[in-house]
C-alpha positions as CSV (number, residue, x, y, z in Angstrom):
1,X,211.9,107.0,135.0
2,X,210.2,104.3,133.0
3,X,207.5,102.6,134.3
4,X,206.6,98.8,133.2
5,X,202.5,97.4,133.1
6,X,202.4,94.1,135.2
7,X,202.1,91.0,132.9
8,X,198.9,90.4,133.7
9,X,197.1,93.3,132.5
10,X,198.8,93.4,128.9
11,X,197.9,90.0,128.1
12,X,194.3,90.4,129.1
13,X,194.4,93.8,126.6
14,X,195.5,91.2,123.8
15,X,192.3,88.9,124.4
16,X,190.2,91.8,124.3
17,X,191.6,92.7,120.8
18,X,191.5,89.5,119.9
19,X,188.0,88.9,121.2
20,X,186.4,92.3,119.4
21,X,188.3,91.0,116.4
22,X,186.0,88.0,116.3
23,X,183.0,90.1,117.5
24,X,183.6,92.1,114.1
25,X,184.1,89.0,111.9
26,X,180.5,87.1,113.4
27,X,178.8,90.6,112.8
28,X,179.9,91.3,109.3
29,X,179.2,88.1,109.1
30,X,176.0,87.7,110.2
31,X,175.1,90.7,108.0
32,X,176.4,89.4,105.2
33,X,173.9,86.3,105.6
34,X,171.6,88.7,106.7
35,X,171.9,90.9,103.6
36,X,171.9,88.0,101.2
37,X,169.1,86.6,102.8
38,X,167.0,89.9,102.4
39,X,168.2,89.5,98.7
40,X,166.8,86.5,98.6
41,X,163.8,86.9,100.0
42,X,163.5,89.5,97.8
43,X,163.8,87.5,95.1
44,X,161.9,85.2,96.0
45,X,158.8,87.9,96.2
46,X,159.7,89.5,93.1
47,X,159.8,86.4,91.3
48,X,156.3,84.9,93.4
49,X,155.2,88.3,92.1
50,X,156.0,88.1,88.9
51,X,154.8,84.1,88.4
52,X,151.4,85.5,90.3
53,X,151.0,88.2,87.5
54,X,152.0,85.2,84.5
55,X,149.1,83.2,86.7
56,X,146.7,86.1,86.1
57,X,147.2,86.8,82.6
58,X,146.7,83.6,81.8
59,X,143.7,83.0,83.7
60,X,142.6,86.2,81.8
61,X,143.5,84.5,78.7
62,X,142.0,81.6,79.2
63,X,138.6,83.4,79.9
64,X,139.1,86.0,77.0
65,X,139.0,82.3,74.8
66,X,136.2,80.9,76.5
67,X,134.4,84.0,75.8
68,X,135.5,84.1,72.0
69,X,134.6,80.6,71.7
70,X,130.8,81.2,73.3
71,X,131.0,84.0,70.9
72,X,131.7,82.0,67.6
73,X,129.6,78.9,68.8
74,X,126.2,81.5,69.3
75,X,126.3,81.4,65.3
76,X,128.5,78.5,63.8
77,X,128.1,75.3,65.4
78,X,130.7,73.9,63.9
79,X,133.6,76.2,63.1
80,X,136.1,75.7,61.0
81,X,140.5,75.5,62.3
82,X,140.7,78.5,60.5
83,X,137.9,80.4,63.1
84,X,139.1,79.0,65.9
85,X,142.7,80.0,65.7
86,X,141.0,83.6,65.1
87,X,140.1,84.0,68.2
88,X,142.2,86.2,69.1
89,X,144.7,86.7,72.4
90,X,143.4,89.5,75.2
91,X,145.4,92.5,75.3
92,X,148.2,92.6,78.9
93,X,148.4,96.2,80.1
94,X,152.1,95.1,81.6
95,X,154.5,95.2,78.4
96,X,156.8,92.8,80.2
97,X,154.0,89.9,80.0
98,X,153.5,88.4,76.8
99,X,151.0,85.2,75.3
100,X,153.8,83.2,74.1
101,X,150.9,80.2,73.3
102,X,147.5,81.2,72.9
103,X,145.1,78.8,71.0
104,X,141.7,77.5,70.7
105,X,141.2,73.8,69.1
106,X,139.0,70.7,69.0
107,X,139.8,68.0,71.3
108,X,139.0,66.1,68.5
109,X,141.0,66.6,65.3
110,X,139.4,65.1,63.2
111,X,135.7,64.2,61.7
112,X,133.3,63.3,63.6
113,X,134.5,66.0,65.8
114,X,131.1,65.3,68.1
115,X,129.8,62.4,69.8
116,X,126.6,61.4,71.5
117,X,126.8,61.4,75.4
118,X,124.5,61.7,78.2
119,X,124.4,65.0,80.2
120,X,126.1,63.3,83.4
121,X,125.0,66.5,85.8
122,X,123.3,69.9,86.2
123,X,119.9,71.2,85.2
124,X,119.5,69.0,82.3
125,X,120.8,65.5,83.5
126,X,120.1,62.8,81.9
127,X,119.0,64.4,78.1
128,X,121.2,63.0,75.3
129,X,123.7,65.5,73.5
130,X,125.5,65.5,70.5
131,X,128.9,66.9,72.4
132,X,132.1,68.2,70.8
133,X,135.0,69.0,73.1
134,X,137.4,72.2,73.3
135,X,140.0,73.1,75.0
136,X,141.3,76.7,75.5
137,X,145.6,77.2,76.2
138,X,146.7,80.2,77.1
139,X,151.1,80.5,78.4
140,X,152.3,83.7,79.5
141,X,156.1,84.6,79.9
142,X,157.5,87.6,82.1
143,X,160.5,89.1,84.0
144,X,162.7,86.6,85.3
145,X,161.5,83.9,83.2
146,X,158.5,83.6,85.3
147,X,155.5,81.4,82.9
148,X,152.3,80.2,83.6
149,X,150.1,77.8,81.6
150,X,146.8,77.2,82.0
151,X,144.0,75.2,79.8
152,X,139.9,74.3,80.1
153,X,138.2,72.5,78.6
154,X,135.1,73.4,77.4
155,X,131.9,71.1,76.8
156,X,129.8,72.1,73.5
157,X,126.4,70.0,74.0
158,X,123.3,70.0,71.4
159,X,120.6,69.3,73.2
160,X,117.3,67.7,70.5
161,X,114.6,70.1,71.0
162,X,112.0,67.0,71.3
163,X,113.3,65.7,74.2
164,X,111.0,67.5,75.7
165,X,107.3,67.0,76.0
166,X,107.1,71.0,76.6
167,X,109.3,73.6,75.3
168,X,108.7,77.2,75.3
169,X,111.7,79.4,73.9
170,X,113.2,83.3,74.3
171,X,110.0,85.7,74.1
172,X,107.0,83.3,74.5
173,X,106.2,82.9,78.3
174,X,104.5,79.3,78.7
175,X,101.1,78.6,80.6
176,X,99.8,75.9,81.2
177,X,95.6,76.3,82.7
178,X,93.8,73.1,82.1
179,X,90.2,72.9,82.6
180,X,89.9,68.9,82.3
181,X,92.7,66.9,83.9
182,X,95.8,66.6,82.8
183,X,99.1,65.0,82.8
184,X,102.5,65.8,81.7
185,X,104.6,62.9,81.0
186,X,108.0,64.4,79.9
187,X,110.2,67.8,80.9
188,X,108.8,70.7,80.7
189,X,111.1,74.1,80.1
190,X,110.9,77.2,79.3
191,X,113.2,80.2,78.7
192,X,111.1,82.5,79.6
193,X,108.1,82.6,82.8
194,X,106.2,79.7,83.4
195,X,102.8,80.3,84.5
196,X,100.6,77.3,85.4
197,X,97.6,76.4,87.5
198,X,94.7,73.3,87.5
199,X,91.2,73.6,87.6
200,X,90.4,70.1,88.3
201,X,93.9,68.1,88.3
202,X,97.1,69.2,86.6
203,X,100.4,66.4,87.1
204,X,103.9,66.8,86.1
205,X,105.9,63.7,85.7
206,X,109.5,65.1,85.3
207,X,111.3,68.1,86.4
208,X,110.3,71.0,85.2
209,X,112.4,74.1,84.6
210,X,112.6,78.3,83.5
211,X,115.4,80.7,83.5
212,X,112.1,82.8,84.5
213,X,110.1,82.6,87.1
214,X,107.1,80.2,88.2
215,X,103.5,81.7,88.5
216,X,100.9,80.2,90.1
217,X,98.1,82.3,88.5
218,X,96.6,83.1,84.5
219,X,98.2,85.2,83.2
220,X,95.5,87.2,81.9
221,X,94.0,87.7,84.9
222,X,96.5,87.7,88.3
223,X,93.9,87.2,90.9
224,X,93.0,83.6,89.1
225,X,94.7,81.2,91.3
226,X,92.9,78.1,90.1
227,X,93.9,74.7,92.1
228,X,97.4,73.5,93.2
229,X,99.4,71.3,90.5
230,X,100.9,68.7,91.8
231,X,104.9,67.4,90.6
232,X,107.1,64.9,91.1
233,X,109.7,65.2,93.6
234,X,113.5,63.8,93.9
235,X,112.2,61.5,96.1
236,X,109.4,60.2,93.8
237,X,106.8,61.6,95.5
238,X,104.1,64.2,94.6
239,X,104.0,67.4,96.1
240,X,101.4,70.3,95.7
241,X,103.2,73.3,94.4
242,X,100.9,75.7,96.2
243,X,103.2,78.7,96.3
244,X,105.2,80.4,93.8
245,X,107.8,82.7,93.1
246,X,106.0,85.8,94.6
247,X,103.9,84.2,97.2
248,X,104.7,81.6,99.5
249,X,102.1,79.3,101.2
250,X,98.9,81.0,102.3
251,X,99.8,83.8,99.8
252,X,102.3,85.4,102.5
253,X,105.1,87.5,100.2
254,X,108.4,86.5,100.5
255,X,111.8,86.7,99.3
256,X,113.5,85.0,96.4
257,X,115.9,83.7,98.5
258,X,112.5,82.3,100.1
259,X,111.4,80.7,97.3
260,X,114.4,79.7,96.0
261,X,115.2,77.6,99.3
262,X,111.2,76.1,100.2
263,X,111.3,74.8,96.3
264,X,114.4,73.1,96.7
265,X,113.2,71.8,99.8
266,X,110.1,70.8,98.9
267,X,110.9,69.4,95.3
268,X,114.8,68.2,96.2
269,X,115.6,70.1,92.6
270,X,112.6,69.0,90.1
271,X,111.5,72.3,90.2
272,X,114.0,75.0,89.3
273,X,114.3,78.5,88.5
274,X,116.5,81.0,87.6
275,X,117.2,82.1,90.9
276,X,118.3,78.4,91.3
277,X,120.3,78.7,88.3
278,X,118.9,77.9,85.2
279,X,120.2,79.3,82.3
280,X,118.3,79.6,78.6
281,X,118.5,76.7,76.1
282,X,118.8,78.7,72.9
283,X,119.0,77.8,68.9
284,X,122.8,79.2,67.4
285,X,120.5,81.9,65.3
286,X,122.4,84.9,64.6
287,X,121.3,88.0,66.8
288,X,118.7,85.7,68.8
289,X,120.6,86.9,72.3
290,X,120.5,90.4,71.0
291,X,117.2,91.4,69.5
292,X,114.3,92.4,71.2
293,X,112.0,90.4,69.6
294,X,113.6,86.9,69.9
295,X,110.7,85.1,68.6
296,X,110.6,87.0,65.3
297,X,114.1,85.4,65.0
298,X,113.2,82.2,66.2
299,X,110.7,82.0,63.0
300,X,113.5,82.2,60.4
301,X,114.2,78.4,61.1
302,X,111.2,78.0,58.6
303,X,111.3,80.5,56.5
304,X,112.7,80.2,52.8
305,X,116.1,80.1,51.8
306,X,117.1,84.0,50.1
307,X,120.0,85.5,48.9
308,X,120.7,87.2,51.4
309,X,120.9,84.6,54.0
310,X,124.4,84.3,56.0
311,X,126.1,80.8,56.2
312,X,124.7,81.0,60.2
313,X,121.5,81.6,59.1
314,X,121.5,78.7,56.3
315,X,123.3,76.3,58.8
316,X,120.3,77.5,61.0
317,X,117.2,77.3,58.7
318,X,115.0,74.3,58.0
319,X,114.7,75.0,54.3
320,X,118.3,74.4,53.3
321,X,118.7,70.5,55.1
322,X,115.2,69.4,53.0
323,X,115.8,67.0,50.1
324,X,112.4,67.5,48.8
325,X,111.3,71.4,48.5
326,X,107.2,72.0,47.5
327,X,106.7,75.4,46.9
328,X,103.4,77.1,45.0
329,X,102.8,73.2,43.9
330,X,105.8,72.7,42.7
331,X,108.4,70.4,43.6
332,X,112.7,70.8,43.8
333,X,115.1,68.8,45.6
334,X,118.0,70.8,47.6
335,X,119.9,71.4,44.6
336,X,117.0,73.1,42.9
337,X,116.3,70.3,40.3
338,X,112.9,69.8,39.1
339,X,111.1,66.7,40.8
340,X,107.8,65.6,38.5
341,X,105.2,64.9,40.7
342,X,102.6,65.2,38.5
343,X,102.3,61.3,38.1
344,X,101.3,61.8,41.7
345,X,97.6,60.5,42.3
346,X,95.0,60.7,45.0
347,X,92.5,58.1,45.9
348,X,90.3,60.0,43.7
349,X,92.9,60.3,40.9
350,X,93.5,63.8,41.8
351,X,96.5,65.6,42.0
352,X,98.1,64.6,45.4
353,X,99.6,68.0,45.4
354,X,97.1,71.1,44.6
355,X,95.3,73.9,45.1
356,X,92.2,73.6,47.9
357,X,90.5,76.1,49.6
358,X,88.1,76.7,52.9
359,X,86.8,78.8,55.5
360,X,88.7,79.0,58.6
361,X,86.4,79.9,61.5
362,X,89.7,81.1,63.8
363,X,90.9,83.4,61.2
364,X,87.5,84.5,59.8
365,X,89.1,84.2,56.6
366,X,89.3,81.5,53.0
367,X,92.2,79.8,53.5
368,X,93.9,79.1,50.2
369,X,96.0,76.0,51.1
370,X,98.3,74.0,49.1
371,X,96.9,70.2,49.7
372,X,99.9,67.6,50.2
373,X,98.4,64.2,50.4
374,X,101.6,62.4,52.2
375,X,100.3,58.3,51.4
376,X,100.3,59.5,47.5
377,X,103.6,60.8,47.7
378,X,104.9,58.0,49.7
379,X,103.7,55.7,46.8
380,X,105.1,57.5,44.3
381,X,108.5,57.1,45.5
382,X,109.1,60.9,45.8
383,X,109.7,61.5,49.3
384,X,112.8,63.4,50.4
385,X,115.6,60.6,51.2
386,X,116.5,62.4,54.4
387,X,113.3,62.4,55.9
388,X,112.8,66.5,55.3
389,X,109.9,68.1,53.4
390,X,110.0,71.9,52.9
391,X,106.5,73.4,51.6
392,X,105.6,76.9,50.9
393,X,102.1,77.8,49.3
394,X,103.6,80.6,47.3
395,X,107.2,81.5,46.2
396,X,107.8,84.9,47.9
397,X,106.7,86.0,51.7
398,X,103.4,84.2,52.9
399,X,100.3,86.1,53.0
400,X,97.6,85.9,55.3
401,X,95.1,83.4,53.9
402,X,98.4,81.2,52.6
403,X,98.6,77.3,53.9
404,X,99.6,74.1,53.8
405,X,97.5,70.9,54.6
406,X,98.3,67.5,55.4
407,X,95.6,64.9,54.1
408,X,96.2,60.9,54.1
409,X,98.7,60.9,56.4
410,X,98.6,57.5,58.8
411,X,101.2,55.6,56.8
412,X,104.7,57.8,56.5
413,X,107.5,57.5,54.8
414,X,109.8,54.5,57.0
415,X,112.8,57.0,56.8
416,X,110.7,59.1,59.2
417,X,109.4,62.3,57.9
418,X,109.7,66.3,59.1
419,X,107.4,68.9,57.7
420,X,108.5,72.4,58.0
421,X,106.4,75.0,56.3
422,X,106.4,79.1,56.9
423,X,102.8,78.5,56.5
424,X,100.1,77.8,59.1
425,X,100.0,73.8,58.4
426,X,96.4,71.8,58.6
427,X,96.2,68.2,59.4
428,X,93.2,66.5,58.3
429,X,92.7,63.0,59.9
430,X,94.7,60.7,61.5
431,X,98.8,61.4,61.1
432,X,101.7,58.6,62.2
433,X,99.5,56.3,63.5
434,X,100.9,52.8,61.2
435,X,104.1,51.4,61.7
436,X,106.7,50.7,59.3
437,X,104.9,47.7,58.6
438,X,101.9,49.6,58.0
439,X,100.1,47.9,61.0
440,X,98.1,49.9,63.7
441,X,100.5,51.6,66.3
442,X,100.2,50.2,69.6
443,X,101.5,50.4,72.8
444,X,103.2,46.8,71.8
445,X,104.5,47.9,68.8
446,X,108.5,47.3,68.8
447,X,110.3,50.6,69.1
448,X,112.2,49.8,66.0
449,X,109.3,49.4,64.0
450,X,108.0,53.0,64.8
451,X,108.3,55.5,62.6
452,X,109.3,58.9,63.8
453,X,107.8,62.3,62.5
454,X,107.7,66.2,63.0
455,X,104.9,69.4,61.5
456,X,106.5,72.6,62.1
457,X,104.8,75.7,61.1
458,X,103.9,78.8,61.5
459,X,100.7,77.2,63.4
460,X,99.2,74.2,63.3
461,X,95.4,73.3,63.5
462,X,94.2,69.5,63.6
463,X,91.2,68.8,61.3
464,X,89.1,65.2,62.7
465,X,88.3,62.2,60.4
466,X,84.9,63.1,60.2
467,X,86.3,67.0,58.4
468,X,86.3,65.3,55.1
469,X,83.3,63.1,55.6
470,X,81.1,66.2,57.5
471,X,82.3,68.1,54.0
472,X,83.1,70.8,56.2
473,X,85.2,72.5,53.7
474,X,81.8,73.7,52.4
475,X,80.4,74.3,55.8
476,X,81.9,78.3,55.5
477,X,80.4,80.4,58.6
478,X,77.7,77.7,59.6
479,X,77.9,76.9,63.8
480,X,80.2,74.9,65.7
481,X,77.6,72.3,65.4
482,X,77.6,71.7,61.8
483,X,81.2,70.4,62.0
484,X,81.4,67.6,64.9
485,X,84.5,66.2,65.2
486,X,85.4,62.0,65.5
487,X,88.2,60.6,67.6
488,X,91.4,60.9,66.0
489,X,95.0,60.2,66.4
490,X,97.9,62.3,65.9
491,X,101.5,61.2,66.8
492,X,104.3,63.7,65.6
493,X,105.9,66.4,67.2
494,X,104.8,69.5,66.9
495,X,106.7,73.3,66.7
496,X,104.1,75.9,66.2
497,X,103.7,79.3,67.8
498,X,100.5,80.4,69.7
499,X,98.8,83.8,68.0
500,X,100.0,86.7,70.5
501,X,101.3,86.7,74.3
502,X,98.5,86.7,76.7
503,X,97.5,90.2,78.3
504,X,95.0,91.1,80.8
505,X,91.7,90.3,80.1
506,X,92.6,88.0,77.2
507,X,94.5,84.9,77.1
508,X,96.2,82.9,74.0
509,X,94.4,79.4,75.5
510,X,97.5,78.7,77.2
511,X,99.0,75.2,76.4
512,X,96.6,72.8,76.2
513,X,94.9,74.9,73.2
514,X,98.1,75.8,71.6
515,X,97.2,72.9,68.8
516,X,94.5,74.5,67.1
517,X,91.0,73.0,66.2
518,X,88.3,74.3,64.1
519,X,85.4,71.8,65.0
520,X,82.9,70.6,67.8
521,X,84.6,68.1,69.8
522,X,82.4,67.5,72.5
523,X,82.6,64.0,74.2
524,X,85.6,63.1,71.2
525,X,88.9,62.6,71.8
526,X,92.3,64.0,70.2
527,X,94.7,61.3,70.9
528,X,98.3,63.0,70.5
529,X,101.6,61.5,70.7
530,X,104.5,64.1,70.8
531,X,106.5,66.9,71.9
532,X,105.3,70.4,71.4
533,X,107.8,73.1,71.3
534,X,107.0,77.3,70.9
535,X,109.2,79.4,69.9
536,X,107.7,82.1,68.3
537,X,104.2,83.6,68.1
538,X,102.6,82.9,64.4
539,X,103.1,85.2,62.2
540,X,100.6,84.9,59.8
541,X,97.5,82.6,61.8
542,X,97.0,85.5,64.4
543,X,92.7,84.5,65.0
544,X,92.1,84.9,68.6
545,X,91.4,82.4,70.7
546,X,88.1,81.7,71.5
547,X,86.4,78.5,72.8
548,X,83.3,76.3,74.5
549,X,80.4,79.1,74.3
550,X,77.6,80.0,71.6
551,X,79.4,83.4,71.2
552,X,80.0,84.0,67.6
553,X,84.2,84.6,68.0
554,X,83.9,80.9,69.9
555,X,84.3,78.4,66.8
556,X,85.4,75.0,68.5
557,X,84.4,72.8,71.7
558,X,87.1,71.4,73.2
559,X,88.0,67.2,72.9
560,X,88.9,64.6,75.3
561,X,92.8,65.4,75.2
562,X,94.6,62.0,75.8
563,X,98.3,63.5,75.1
564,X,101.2,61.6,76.0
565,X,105.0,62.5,75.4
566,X,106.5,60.2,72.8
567,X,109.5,58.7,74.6
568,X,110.3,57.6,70.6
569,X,112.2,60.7,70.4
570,X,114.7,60.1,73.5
571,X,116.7,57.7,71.0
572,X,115.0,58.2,67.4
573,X,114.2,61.9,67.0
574,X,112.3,63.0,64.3
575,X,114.6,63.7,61.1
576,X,116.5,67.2,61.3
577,X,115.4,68.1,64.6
578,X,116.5,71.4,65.6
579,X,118.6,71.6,68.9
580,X,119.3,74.1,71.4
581,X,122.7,74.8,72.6
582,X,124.1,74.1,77.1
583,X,127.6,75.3,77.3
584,X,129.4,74.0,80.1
585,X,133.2,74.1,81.7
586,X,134.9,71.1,81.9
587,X,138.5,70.0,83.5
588,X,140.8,73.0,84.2
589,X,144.8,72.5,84.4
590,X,147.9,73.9,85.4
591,X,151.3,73.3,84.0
């Protein structure tokens, strides 16, 4: 018999079909978004991934430029288009990443590509630059079109060496130990350690800096502590520098986090370190950063031109800017014409350039010198139109027993005049000290009417007024008093190198002795107006250093020393002054 569901039942079986029908559709659904969200989330990833990775390579191509352009910059300062688009790309390890733009240029496109600008921040604020701009692009491509581009700029400054009234370079570790009292009136830096101490009073006036380390003790002997200088701090006040970087106050060791944070503290940043930062200011001489006797490169700035010499080395050396070249008494201008000089008289109708000889107490030796007597030359018309004279007592390498000396210098040349010689240099008398005008300098005298000037050498040793008059070029082995010294007046910077590094037991004569003198200066004084910069230790002048007793090896008494830095130099340098390289990072980008 057939049997019949009730109504009811069968249509509630249709809503469940219905209703699981619906379920199924909202679930496949669901995980159809939920599967093409996954999908898109994983794209998303894969292509965050993938722009990260462009991101990186860039970034690594933007440092592998920065690090060719240091590279090229350490030995051409000013490159050519065709060197900087050598730098070359850095390799990518992922295949699917590739430098589709890569390029170092000039801001500047075209000459003057530098500029003069002051150092707006950092260790060196406030120092004038000649600054020339790059800017290193680097754009990657990968998978999934992903690209990143990414550009810095990069700040090429050249600092003038003689803006500073003290600067000691790679290799040649700077003391300063003043018996009488003393004042610094300028920035002092070195690249190497700093060791200074007073015996009576010893003041800087501006910041003063080392990518070594501060010592408050001679070098020569460790346990020589002297008296505290005193410096100027951010806040314009003096504060005793009685600690250093080993010991703090009451000679209680300590860290160089220690140090590093009681100087800041105590200076508010006039007296840094390296542990504070500081980084060297070097020359762009080819293997300077490299060899381990920087100062022996240093000295090829005044050495003679050869064939040899690489285009960094001839952008680099003194010889090659000097219109006017005197070399064994003869005279060339840069292209290696003959200049006649021989019209050139003395005040006693002698040859202004010649052949003079005499004993050098230092050296214990005859010093044959070639004599230059500047106000002669200046007359005649004959000095170099760029303001650089290059002299040499002899044609090949210098000997010891070879120099160069500086007679009737008080009124130079108005263009300004540099002396570079790979000779020790002697100035006899006063040097610089008449204006333009060829009145007295005084501190009235308009800066404009000032005349600018630089002796660079090998050494350089400062002969009195009364040297000529005392006839002390006769005077041979006779005693310190046989050759007293008069006042005199020097204003010119100086770069010169001190004989050896100090060791224990036996010093160089530290700073304040580094200008060499020959005569008995008791109760005189050496007036000097200048910067003095060392970076490199003679080569040829290597007499010891010895001073202020009756001892045979002492040959000099020291002078009054009324030294001053020339603030001349912060807007007039002396003609072709060398300069030391800051790198610094400017704006970075993304785009």
């Amino acid at each position: 018999m057939k049997q019949f569901e009730p109504h009811g039942i069968r249509e509630q079986r249709g809503v469940v079909l219905i209703v699981s029908l619906l379920v199924l559709t909202v679930l496949s659904v669901l995980g159809l978004a939920f599967l093409a969200t996954a999908r898109t989330e994983d794209t998303i990833a894969a292509n965050y991934r993938n722009h990260t990775a462009a991101f990186y390579a860039a970034e690594a191509g933007v440092e592998s430029g920065v690090a060719g352009l240091k590279t090229l910059l350490a030995t051409t300062p000013v490159p050519t288009d065709l060197q900087l688009a050598g730098i070359p790309a850095p390799g990518l390890t992922d295949p699917n990443y590739t430098f589709d733009a890569f390029q170092v240029t000039r801001v500047r496109t075209a000459q003057p590509y530098s500029y003069t600008s002051s150092i707006a921040s950092g260790t060196f604020s406030g120092l004038v630059a000649q600054r020339t701009d790059y800017v290193v692009t680097a754009q990657v491509t990968g998978p999934r079109g992903s690209r990143a581009r990414l550009s810095q700029t990069i700040q090429y400054m050249q600092i003038p060496l003689f803006q500073f009234a003290v600067f000691y370079g790679r290799g040649v570790d700077l003391e300063i130990t003043p018996a009488p009292p003393m004042i610094i009136k300028g920035r002092v830096h070195a690249n190497s350690n700093l060791h200074t101490l007073a015996r009576t009073s010893l003041q800087y006036d501006e910041p003063v800096t080392t990518s070594g380390h501060i010592y408050h003790y001679i070098k020569r002997d460790s346990s020589d502590r002297g008296t505290d200088p005193t410096i100027k701090a951010a806040d314009g006040t003096y504060k005793s520098l009685n600690f250093d970087f080993e010991y703090g106050p009451g000679l209680t060791p300590w860290t160089p986090a220690e140090w590093k944070d009681h100087a800041l503290k105590t200076f508010g940043g006039t007296v840094q370190d390296k542990e504070m930062g500081v980084k060297e200011l070097n020359l762009p001489l080819p293997d300077l950063l490299t060899s381990g006797t920087p100062d022996v490169v240093s000295h090829q700035i005044i050495e003679k031109g050869g064939a040899g010499d690489s285009q960094a080395l001839k952008d680099a050396k003194l010889y090659y800017q000097a219109d006017l070249r005197i070399v064994d008494d003869k005279a060339y201008d840069k292209a290696g014409n003959t200049v006649n000089i021989n019209g050139c008289k003395d005040a006693n109708n002698k040859q202004a350039v010649r052949k003079e000889s005499f004993w050098d107490n230092r050296e214990k030796m005859t010093m044959q010198v070639t004599q230059i007597d500047v106000g002669a030359l200046t007359a005649c018309g004959v000095m170099p139109a760029n303001g650089i004279l290059y002299t040499s007592a002899r044609p090949g390498s210098p000997n010891k027993g070879d120099g160069v000396r500086l007679v009737n210098g008080a009124q130079l040349p108005t263009q300004g005049l540099t002396v570079v010689s790979d000779d020790p240099v002697y100035i006899r008398g006063d040097y610089n000290t008449k204006d333009k005008k060829g009145n007295l300098r005084t501190g009235a005298t308009p800066a404009a009417d000032l005349i600018s000037a630089a002796v660079i050498g090998d050494a350089i040793t400062v002969l009195s007024n009364n040297w000529e008059n005392n006839k002390s070029d006769t005077k041979g082995k006779d005693p310190i008093s046989a050759r007293p010294a008069t006042d005199t007046t020097i204003n010119a910077a100086f770069m010169l190198g001190p004989a050896t590094e100090s060791v224990p037991g036996e010093g160089n004569g530290q700073l304040e002795n580094v200008i060499r003198l020959l005569e008995g200066w008791t109760g005189k004084t050496l007036n000097y107006s200048g910067s003095i910069v060392s970076l490199w230790h003679s080569l040829y002048a290597q007499g010891m250093w010895g001073c202020c007793g009756s001892s045979p090896w002492h040959y000099y008494q020291p002078p009054n020393r009324n030294w001053a830095f020339d603030t001349t130099f912060l807007t007039n340098p002396p003609p072709g002054t060398p300069m030391v390289i800051e790198i610094v990072r400017g704006q970075w980008s993304q785009m």
